[in-house]
N, C-alpha and C positions, 0 to 999 in steps of 0.2 A: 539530396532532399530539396521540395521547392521551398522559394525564398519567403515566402507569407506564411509563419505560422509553421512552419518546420516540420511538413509531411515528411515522416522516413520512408527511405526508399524499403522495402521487401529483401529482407534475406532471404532465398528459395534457400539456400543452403543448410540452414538452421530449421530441423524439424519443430514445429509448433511446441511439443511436450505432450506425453500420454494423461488425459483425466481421469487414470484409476489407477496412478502413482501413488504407492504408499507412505507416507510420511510417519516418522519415527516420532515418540509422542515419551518415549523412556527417559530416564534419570542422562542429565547431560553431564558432561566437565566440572559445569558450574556446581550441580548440586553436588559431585564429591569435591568439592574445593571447597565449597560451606561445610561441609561433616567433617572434615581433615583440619580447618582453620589451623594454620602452620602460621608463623610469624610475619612471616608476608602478606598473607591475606589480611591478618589481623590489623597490621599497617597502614594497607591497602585503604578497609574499611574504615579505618579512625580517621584516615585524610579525605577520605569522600565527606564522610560524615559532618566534619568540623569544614568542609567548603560551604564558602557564603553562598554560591547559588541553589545548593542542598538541601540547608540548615530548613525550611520550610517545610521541606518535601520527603522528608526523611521516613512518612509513611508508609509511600510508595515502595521501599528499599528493604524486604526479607535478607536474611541471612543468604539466600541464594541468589537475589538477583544482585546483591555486593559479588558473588560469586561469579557472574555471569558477565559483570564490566571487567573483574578482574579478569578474566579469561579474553576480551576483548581486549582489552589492555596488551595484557602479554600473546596476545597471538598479532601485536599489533595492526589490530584494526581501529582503535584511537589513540592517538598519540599525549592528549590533553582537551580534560570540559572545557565549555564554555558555559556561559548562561541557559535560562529555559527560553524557547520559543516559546512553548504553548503549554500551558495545564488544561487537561480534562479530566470528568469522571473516569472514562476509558485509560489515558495515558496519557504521561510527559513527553515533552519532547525538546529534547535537551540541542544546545548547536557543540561541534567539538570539531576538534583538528584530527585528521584523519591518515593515509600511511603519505599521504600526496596532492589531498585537496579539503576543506570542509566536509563536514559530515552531520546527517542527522542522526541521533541516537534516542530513539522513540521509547521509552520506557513501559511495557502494560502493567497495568496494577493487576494483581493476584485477585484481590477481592474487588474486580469490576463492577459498579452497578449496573453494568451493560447488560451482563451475565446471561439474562434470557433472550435478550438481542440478539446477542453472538450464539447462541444454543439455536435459536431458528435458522440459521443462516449456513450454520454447522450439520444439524440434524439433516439426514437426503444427500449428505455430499459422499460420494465412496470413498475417497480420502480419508474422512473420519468414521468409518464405522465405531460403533462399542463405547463411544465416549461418555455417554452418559451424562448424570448431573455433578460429577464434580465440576466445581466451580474453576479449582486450580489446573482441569485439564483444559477444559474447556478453553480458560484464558492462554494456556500455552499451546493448546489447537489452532487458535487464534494466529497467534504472532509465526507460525512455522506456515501457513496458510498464506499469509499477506505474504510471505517472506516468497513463497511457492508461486502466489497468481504475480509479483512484481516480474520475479523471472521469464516465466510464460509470454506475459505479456511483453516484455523485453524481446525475449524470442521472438515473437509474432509481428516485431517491428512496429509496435505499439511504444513511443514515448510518455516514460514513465520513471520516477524516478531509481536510479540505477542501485538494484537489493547489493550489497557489501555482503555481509554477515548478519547471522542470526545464531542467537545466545538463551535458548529460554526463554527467559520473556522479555529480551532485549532484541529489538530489532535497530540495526545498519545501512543507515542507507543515504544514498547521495541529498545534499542539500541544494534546493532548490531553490536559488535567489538566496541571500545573505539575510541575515536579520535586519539589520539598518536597511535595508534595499530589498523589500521582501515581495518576493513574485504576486501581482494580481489576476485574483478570481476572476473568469472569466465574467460574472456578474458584476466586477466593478471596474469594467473596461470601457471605455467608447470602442466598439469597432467598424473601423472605416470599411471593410471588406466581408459582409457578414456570409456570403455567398461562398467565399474561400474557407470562412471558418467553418462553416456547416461541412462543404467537404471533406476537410482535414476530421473532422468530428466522427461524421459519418463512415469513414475509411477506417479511421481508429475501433469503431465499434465494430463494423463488418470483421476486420483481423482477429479483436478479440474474439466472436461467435467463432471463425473459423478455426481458431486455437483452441475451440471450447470451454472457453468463459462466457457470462458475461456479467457485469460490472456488480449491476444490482442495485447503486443508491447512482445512478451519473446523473448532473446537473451541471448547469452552470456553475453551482458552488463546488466542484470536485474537479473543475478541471480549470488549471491556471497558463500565464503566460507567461514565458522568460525568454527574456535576449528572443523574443521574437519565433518563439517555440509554443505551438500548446503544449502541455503536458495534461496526463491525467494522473488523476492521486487518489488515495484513498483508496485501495483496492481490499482492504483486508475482508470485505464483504463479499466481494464475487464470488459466484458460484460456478461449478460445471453446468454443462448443458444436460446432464443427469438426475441435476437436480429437481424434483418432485415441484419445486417454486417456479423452477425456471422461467417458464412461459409467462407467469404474473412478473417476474422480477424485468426481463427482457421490455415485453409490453410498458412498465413503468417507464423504464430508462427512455422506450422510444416516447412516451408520450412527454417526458421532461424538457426531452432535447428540442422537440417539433414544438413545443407549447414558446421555450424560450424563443428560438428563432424566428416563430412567427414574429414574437414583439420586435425584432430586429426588424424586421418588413417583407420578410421570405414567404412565399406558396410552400407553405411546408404540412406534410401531412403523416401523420403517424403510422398509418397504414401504407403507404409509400416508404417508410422507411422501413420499416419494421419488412417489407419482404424483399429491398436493400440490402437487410442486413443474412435471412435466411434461406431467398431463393437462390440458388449456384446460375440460373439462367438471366439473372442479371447482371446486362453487361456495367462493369463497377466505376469504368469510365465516365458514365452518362450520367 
């Protein structure tokens, strides 16, 4: 990778991922581990429960998603919580010790106020056909979604943080910067090289189109820096390039990214990016 900002090199070897993969939306682990509650689980749950980082939060927490840590638990993909990073309408996001490193364990709430947010974003994707208005598929379409464009994107050589495991409506995934030491937003950075970021930016985007995503909400406030890396985050919103928005959602991202850099001091133009990202006859070097 280069040393400014942390361009991945290209896996050729790693096929992108198919955009009309089907994603299992049925009854998991977790939810027969909540109908069964065995002594263990039961346990399980009273010591979640009664943790001081919890005790707050404990709304966010059905019978099933105690189900769904438990299952993370024991298929050891956390070893032990930690505190919250973050509370949102959407979801917690919890920090925790993981089988070998920190980890994020992103919590969605069942009863999102997002709900028709994510219902837009959802509706036109082939991925989810049939889903309808329930709210609780919806929000677990969701989290197997994020869980699916992290991977892709990973594939595609796109830096992003590394999907672990997915539980329902628990998603796993690599922590990015430490809580005390916590990676900043590209919007709250001085950048001495803004020339290099826009590249690294604009290559990350190209790969995703060419993996058949794309982002859907990118801004400066969605993609951070660590140890000298960008990263991009927030993916649970990307779409296929199937999707019926597409072109509006694309269009947006480019005009987010051109609008910020210009304030950096860049000749930057939205329409220059934007056929960047979809003409094959541009050469991606230049």
């Amino acid at each position: 990778m280069t040393d400014e900002f942390g361009l991945l090199d290209t896996d050729v070897s790693a096929p992108p991922g198919d955009e009309w993969e089907q994603i299992d939306l049925t009854d998991t682990e977790a939810d027969r581990i909540a109908r069964k509650r065995d002594r263990e689980f039961e346990a399980f749950q009273k010591r979640i429960k009664d943790a001081d980082q919890f005790k707050v939060e404990q709304s966010v927490f059905d019978d099933a998603t105690f189900g769904a840590l438990y299952k993370l638990v024991a298929d050891g993909h956390i070893d032990a919580f930690g505190g919250p990073i973050s509370t949102g309408k959407e979801a917690n996001v919890y920090e925790a010790l993981g089988a070998d490193s920190e980890v994020a364990v992103k919590v969605y709430r069942i009863n999102a106020s997002a709900f028709k947010q994510m219902r837009d974003y959802l509706e036109g994707d082939p991925r989810f056909e049939g889903i309808g208005n329930d709210k609780g598929k919806v929000v677990l379409a969701w989290v197997r979604k994020e869980y699916a464009n992290l991977e892709r994107a990973q594939r595609a050589g796109v830096r992003v943080p590394r999907p672990i495991a997915v539980e329902r409506n628990v998603l796993v995934m690599e922590l990015v910067g430490l809580v005390e030491k916590r990676a900043r937003r590209l919007a709250e950075v001085s950048i001495e090289n803004p020339e290099t970021a826009y590249e690294v930016v604009r290559e990350y985007m190209r790969r995703l189109y060419s993996a058949g995503l794309i982002h859907g909400d990118l801004s400066e406030y969605n993609m951070i820096i660590h140890d000298g890396e960008l990263v991009v985050i927030d993916l649970g919103q990307a779409v296929t390039v199937h999707h019926p928005n597409s072109d509006e959602f694309l269009q947006r991202d480019c005009e987010n990214v051109a609008s910020f850099f210009r304030r950096q001091g860049l000749e930057v133009s939205t329409q220059e990016l934007l056929t960047f990202l979809t003409d094959p006859e541009v050469d991606p070097t230049r």
